[in-house]
Backbone as CSV, one residue per row, in Angstrom:
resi,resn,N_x,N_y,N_z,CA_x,CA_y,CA_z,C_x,C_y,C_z
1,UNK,0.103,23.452,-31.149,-1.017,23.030,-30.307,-1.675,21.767,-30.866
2,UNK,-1.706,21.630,-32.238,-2.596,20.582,-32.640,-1.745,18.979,-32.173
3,UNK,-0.325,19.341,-32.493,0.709,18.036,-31.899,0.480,17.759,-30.899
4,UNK,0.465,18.702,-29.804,0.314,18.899,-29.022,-1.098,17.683,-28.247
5,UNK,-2.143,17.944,-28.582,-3.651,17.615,-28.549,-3.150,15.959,-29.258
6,UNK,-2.853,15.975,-30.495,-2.672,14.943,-30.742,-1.968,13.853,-29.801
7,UNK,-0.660,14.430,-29.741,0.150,13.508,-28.575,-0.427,13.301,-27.208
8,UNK,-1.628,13.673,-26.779,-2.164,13.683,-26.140,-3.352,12.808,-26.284
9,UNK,-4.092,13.036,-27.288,-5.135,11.708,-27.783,-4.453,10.499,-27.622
10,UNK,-3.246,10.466,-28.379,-2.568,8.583,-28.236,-2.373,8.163,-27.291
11,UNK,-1.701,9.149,-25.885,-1.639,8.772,-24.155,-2.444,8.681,-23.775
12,UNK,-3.851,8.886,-24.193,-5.604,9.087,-23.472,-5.901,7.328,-24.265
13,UNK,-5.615,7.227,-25.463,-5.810,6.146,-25.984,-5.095,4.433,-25.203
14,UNK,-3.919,5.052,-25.229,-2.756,4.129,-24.082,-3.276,3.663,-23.077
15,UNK,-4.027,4.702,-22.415,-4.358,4.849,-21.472,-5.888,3.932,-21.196
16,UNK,-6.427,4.186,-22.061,-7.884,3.149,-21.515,-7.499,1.575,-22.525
17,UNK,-6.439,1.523,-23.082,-6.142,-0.110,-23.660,-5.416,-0.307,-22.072
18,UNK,-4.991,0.052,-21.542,-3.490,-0.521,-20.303,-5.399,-0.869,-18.772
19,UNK,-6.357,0.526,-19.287,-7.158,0.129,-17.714,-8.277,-1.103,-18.460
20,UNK,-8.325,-1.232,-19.670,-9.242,-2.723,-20.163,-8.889,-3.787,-20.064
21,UNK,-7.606,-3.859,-19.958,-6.848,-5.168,-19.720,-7.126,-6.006,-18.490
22,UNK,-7.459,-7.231,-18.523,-7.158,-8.158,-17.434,-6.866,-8.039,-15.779
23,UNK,-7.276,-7.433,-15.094,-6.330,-7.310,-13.739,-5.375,-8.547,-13.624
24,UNK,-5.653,-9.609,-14.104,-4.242,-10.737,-14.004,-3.192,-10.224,-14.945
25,UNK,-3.425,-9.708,-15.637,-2.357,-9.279,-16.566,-1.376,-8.252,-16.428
26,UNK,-1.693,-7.619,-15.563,-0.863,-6.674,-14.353,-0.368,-6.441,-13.464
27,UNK,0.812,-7.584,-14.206,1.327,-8.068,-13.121,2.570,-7.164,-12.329
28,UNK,2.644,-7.047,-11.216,3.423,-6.054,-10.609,5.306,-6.110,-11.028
29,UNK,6.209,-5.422,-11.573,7.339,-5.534,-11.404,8.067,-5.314,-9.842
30,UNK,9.189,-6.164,-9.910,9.720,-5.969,-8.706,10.482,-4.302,-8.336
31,UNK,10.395,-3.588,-7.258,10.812,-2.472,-7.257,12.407,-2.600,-6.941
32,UNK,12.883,-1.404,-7.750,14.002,-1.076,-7.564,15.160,-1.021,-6.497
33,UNK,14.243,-0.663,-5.506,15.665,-0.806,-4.006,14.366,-1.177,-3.064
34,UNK,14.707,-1.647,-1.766,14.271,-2.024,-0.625,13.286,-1.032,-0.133
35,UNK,11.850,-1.112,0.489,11.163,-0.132,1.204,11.958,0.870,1.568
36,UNK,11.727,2.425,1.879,12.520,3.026,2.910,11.872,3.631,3.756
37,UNK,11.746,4.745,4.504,11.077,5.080,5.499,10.676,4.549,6.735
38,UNK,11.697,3.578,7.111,10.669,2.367,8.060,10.580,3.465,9.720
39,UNK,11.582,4.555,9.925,11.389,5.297,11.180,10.417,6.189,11.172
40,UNK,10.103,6.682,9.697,8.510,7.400,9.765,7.337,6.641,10.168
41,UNK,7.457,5.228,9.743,6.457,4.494,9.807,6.258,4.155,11.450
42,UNK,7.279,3.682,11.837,7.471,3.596,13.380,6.768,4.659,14.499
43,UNK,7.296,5.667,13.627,6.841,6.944,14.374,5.274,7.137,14.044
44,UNK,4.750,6.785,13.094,2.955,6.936,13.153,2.721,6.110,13.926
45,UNK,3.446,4.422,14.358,2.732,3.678,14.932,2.733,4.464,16.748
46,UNK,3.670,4.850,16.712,4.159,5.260,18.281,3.032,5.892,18.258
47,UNK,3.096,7.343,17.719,1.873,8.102,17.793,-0.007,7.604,17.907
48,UNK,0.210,6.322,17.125,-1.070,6.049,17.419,-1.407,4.773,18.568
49,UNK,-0.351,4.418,19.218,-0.489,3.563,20.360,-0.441,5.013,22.167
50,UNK,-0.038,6.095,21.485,-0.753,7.392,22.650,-2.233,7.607,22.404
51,UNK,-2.151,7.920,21.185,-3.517,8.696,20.540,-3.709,7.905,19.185
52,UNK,-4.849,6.882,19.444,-5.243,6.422,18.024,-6.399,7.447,17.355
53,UNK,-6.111,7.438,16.571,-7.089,8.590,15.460,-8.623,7.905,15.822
54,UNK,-9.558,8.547,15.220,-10.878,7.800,14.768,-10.847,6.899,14.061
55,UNK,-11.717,5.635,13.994,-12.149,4.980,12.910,-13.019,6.264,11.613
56,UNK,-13.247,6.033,10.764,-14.265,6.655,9.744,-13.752,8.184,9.648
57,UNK,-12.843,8.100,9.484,-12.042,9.869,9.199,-11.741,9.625,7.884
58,UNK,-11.012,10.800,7.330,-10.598,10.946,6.323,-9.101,10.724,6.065
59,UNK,-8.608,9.812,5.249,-7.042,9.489,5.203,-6.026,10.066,3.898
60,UNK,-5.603,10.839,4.189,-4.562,11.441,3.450,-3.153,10.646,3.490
61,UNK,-2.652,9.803,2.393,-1.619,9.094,2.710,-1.048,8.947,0.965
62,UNK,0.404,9.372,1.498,1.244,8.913,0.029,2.459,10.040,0.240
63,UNK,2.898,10.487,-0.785,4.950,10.823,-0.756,4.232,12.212,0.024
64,UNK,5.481,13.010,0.110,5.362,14.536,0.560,4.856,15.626,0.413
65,UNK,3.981,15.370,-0.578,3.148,16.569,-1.154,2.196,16.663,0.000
66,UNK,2.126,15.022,0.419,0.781,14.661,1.387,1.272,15.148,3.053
67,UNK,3.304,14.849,3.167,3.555,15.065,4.282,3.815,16.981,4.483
68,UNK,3.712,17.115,3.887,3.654,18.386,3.912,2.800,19.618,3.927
69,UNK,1.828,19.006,3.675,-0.003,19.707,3.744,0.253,19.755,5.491
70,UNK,0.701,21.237,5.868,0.792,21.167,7.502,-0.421,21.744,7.899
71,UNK,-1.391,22.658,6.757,-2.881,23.013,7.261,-3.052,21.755,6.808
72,UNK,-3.621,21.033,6.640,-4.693,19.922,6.200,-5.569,20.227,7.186
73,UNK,-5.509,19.983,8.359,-6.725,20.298,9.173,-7.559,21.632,9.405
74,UNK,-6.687,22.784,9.141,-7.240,23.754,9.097,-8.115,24.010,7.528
75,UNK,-7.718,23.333,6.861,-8.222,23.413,5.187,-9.347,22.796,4.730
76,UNK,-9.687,21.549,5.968,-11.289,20.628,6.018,-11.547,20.799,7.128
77,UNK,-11.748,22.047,7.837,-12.637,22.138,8.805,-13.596,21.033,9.467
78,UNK,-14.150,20.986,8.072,-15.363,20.136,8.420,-15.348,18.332,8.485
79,UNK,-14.114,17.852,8.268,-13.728,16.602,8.133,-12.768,16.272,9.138
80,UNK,-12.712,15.073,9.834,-11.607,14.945,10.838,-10.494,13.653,9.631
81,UNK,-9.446,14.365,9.663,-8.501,14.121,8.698,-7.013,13.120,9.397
82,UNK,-6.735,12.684,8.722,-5.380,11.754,9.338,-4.670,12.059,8.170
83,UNK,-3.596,12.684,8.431,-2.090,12.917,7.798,-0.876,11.580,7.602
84,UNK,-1.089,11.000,6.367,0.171,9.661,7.113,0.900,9.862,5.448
85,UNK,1.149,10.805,5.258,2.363,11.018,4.036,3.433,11.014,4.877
86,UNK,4.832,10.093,4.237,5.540,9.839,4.300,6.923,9.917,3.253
87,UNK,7.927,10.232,3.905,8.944,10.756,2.695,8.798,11.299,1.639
88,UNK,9.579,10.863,0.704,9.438,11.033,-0.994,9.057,9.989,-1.101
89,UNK,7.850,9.370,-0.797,7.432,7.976,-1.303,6.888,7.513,-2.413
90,UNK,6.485,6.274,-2.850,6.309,5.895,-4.010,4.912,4.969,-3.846
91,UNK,4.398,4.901,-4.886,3.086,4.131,-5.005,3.401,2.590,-4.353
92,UNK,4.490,1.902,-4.672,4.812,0.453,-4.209,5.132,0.568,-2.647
93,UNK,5.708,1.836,-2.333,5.965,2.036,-0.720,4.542,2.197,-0.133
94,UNK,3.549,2.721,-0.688,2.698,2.911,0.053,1.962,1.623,0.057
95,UNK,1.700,0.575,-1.069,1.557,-0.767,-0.886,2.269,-1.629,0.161
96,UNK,3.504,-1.701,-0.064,4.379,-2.640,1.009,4.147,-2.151,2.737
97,UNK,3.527,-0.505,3.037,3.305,-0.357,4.172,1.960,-0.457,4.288
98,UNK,1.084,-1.037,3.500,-0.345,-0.730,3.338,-1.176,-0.928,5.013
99,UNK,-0.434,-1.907,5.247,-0.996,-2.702,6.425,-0.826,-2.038,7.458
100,UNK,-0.161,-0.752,7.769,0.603,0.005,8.846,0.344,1.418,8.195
101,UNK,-0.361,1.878,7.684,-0.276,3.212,7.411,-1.979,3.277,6.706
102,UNK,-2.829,2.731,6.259,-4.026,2.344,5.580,-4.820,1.632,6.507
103,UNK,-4.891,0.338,6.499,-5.517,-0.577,7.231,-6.133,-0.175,8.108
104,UNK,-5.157,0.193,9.272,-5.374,0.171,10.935,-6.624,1.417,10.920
105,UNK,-6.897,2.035,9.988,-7.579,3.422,10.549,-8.983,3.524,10.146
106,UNK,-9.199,2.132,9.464,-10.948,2.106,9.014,-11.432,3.225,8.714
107,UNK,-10.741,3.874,7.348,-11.435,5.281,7.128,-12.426,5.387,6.396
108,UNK,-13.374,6.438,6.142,-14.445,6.678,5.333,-14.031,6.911,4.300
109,UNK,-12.881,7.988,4.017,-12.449,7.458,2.235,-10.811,7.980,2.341
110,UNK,-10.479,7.981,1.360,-8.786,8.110,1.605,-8.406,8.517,0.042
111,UNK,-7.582,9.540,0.161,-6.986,10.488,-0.808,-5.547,10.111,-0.977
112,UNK,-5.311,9.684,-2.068,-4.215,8.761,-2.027,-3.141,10.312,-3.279
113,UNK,-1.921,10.124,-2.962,-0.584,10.897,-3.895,0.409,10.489,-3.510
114,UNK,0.701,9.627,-4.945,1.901,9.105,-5.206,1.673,8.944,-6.483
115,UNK,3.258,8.529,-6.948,3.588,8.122,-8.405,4.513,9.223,-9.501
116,UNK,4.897,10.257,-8.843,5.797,11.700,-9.287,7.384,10.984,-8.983
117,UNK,7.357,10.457,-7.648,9.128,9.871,-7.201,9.314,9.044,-8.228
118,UNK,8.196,7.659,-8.030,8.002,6.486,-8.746,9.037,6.975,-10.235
119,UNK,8.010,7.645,-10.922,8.927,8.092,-11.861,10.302,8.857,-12.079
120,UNK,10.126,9.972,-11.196,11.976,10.756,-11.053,13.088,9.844,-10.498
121,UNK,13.264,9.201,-9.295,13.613,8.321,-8.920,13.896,7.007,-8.563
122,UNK,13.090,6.400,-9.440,12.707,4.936,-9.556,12.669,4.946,-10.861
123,UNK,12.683,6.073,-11.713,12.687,5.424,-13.031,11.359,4.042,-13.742
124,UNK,10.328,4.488,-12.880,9.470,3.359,-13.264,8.872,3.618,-14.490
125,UNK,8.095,3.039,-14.718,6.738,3.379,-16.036,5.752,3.675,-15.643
126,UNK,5.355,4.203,-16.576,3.467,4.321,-16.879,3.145,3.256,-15.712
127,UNK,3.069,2.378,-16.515,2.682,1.094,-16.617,2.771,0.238,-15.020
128,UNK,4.118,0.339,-14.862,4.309,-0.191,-13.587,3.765,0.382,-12.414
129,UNK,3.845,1.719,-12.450,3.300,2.254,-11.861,1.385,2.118,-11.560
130,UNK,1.209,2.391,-12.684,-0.112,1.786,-12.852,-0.434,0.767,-12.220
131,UNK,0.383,-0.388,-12.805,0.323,-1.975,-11.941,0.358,-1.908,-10.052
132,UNK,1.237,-1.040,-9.572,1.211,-0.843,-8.785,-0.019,0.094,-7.811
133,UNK,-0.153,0.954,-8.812,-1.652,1.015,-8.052,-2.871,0.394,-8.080
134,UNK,-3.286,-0.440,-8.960,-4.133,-1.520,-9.127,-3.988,-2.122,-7.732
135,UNK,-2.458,-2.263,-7.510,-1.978,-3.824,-6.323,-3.100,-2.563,-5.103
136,UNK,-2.638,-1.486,-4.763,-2.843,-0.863,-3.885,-4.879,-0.907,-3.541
137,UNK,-5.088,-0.855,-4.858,-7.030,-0.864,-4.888,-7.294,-2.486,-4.641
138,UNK,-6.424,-3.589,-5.040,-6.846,-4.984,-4.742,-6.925,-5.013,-2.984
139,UNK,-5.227,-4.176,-2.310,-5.295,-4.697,-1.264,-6.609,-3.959,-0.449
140,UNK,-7.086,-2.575,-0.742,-7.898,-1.738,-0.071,-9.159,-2.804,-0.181
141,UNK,-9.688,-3.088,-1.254,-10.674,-4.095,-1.676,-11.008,-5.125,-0.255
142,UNK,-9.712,-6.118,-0.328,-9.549,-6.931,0.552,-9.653,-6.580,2.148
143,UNK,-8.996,-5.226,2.333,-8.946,-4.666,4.045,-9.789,-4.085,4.114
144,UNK,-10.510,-3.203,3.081,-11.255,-2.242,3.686,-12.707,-2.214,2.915
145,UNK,-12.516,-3.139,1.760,-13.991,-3.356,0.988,-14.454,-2.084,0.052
146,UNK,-15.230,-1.416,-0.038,-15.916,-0.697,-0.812,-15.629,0.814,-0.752
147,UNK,-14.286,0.538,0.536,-14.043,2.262,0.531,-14.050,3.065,-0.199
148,UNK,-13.793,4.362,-0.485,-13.997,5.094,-1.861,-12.587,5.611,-1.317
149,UNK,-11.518,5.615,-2.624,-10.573,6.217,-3.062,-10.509,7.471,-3.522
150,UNK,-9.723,8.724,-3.216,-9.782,9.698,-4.472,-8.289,9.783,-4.781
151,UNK,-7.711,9.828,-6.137,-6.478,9.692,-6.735,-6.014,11.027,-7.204
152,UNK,-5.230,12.218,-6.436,-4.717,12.918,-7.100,-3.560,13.148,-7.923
153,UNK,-4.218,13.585,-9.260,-2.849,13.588,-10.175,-1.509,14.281,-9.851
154,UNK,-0.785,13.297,-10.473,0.885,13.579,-10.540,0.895,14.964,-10.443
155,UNK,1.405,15.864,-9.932,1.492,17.266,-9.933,2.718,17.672,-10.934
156,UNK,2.485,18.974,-11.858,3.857,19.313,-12.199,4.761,20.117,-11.652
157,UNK,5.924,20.467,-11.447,6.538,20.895,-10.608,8.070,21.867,-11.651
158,UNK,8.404,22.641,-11.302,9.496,23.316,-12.118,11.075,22.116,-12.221
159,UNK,11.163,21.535,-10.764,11.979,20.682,-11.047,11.803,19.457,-11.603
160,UNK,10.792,19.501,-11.934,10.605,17.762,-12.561,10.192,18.103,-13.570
161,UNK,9.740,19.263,-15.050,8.848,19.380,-15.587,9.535,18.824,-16.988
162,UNK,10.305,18.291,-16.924,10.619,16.998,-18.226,10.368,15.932,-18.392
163,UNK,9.733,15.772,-16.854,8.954,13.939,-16.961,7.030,14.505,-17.307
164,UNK,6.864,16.002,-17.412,5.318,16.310,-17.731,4.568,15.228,-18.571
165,UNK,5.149,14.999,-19.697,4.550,14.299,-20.655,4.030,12.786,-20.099
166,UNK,5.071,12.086,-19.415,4.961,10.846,-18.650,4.183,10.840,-17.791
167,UNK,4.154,11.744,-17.034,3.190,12.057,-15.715,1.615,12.538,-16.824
168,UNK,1.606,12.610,-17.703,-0.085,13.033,-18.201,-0.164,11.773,-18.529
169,UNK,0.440,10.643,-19.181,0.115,9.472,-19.575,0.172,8.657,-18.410
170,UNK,0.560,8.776,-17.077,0.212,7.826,-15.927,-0.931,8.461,-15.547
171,UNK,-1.072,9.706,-15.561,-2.473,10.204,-14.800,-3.758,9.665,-15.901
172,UNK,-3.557,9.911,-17.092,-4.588,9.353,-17.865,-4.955,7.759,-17.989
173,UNK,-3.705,6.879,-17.501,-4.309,5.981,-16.906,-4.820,5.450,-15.697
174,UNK,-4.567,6.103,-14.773,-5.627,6.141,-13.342,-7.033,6.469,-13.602
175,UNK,-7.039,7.978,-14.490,-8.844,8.548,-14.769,-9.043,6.872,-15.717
176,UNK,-8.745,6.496,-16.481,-9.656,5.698,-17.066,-10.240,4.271,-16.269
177,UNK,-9.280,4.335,-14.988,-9.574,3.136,-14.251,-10.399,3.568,-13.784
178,UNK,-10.451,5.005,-13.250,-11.523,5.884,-12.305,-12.707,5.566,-12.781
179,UNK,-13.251,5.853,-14.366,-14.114,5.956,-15.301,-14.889,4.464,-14.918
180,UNK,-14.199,3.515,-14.697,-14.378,2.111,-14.438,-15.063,1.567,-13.213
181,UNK,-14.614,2.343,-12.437,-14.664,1.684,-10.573,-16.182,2.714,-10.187
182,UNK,-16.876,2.089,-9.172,-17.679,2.824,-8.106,-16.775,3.711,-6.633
183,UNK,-15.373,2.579,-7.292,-14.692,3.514,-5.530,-13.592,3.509,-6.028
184,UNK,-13.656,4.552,-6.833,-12.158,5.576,-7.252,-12.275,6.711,-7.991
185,UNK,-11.947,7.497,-7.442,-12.084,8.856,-8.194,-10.487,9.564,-8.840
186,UNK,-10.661,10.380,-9.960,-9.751,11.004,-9.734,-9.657,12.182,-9.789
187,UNK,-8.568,12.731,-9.143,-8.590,14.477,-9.011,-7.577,14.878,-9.899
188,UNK,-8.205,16.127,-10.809,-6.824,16.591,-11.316,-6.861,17.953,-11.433
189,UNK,-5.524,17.922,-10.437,-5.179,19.265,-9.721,-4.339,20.309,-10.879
190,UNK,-4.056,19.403,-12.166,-2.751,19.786,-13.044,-3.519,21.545,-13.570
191,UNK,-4.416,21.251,-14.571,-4.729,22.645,-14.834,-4.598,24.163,-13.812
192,UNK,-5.320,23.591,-12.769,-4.844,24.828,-11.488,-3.404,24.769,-11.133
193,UNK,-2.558,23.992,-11.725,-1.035,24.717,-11.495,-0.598,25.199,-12.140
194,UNK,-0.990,24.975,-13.780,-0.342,25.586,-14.722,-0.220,27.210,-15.307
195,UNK,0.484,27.819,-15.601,0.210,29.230,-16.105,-0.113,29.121,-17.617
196,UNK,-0.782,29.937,-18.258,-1.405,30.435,-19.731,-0.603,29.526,-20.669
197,UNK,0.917,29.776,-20.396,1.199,29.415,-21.336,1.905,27.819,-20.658
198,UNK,1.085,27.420,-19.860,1.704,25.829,-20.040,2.819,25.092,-19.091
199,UNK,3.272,26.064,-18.544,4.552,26.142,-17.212,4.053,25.959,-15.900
200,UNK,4.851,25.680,-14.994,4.172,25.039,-13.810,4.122,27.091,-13.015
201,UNK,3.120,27.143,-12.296,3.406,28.823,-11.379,3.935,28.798,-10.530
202,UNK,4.282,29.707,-9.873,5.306,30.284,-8.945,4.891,29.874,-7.671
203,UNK,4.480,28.216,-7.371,4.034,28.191,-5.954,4.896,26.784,-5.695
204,UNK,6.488,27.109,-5.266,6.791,26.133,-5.249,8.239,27.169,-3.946
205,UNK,8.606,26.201,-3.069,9.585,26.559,-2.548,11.600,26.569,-2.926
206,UNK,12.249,26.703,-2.383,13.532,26.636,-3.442,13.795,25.704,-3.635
207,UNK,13.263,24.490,-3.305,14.046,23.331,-4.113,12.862,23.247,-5.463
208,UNK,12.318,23.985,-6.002,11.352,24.252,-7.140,10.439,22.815,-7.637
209,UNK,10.407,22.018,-6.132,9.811,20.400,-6.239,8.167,20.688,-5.035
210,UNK,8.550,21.085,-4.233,7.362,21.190,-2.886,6.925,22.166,-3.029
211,UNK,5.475,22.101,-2.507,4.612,23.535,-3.040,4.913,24.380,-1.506
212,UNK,4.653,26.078,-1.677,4.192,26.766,-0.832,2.857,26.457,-0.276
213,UNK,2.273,27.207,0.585,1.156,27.280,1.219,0.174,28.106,0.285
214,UNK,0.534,28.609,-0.818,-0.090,28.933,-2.122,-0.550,27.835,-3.118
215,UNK,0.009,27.429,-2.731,0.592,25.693,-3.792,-0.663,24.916,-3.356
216,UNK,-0.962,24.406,-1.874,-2.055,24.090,-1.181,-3.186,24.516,-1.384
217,UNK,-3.151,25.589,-1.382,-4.036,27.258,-1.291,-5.213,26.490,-2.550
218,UNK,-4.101,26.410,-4.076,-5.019,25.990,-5.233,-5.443,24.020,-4.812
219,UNK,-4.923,23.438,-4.270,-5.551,22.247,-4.198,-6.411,21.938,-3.551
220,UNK,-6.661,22.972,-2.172,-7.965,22.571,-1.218,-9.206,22.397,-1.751
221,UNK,-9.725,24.051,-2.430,-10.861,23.616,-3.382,-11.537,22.603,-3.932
222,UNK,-10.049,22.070,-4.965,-10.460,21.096,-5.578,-10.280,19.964,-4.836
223,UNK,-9.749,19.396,-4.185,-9.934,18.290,-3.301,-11.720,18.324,-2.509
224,UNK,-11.677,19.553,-1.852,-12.776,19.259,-0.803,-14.094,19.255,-1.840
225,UNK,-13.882,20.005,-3.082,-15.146,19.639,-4.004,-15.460,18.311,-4.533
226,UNK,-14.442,17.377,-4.580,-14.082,16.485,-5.241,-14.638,15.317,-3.816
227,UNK,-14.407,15.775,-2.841,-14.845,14.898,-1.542,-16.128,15.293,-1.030
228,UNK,-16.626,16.268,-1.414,-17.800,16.793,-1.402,-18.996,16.289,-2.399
229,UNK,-18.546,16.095,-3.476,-19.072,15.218,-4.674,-19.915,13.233,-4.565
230,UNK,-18.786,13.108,-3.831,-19.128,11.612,-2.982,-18.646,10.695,-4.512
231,UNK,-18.663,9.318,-3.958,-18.514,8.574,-4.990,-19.927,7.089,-5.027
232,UNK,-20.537,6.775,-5.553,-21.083,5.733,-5.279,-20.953,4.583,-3.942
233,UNK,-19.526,4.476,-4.255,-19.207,3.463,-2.952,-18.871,3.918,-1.628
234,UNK,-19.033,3.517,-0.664,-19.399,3.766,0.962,-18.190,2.804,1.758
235,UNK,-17.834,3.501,2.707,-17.033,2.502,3.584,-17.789,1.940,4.401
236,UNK,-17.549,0.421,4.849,-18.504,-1.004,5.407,-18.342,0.153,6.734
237,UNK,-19.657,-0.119,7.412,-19.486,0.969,8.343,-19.517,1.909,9.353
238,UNK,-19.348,2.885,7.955,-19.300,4.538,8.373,-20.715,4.924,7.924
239,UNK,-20.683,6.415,8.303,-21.622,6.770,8.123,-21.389,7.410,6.700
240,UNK,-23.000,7.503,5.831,-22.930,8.196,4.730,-22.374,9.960,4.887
């Protein structure tokens, strides 16, 4: 346990030298293969040239954890919510579609998950990753101004639970950017997945990567407390 804690102090440490740095100095690497998803994306636009959502809702957008929350609406009652998770996506996918999946919906705040693929499948870094979500808070900055962000952490999962260590050192550098900003929060959902002794629990379906409706079950709480909490910053606007 004490290694443990320790190896953990130096990624917490990593972690607020990588969010003190320069925003010029972070600078984005080029991603690995070409956007993908472009028929999901198509398909939100279709959907919202029938039925455009509200302005000033709540935006849930990033890989499948997000497309797969099929209560979301039943789970914030009290919030009118927009669903725009897409594939197994990645923090740079959700940048490169920013303009088509973010933008258009002038929301009051937006709950962003990504950065789990980034790493299993992209093989990215900490770091890049990181860089890449910075790009994602510059462009929100620019489109949407003062919105308030909330960032939920990398989740652990039974099939991925050898990148754990990597995924606590990208999440510990988001909280320290969090620590930084008026409009970014972060959520971390990790403790409510874990069992006693440290293993991800039994709320995952057979590909041992996507949660059950148990899986959800533990994140609503903490999300809607966490959106319930508020952040300093306000979307140009909306209402408080």
């Amino acid at each position: 346990m004490k290694r443990l804690i320790a190896a953990l102090a130096v990624l917490a440490a990593g972690a607020c030298a990588t969010a003190n740095r320069p925003l010029s100095e972070l600078a984005q690497t080029a991603p690995p293969v070409a956007p993908r998803f472009a028929e999901a994306i198509a398909a939100f636009e279709a959907s919202d040239k029938t039925a455009m959502p509200p302005r000033c809702a709540t935006l849930f957008v990033g890989a499948s954890s997000i497309r797969f929350w099929k209560s979301l609406k039943e789970d914030f009652p009290d919030r009118t919510v927009i669903n725009r998770g897409f594939g197994g996506s990645t923090v740079w996918e959700v940048d490169h579609y920013f303009d088509r999946v973010v933008a258009p919906y002038h929301p009051k705040e937006i709950v962003f998950y990504a950065g789990e693929n980034d790493l299993w499948i992209d093989k990215r870094t900490p770091d890049e990753i990181y860089a890449d979500f910075v790009q994602f808070m510059r462009m929100k900055e620019k489109s949407l101004g003062s919105t308030p962000v909330w960032y939920i952490s990398a989740k652990p999962s039974k099939q991925r639970f050898e990148q754990f260590a990597t995924q606590v050192d990208l999440n510990a550098k988001v909280q320290a950017l969090a620590d930084q900003r008026d409009d970014l929060a972060f959520i971390d959902i990790v403790p409510a997945m874990l069992k006693p002794d440290g293993t991800p629990k039994d709320i995952f379906v057979a590909d041992d990567l996507h949660m059950t409706p148990d899986g959800y079950a533990l994140w609503t709480p903490i999300v809607e407390a966490a959106l319930d909490a508020g952040q300093p910053a306000k979307a140009p606007g909306c209402p408080a």
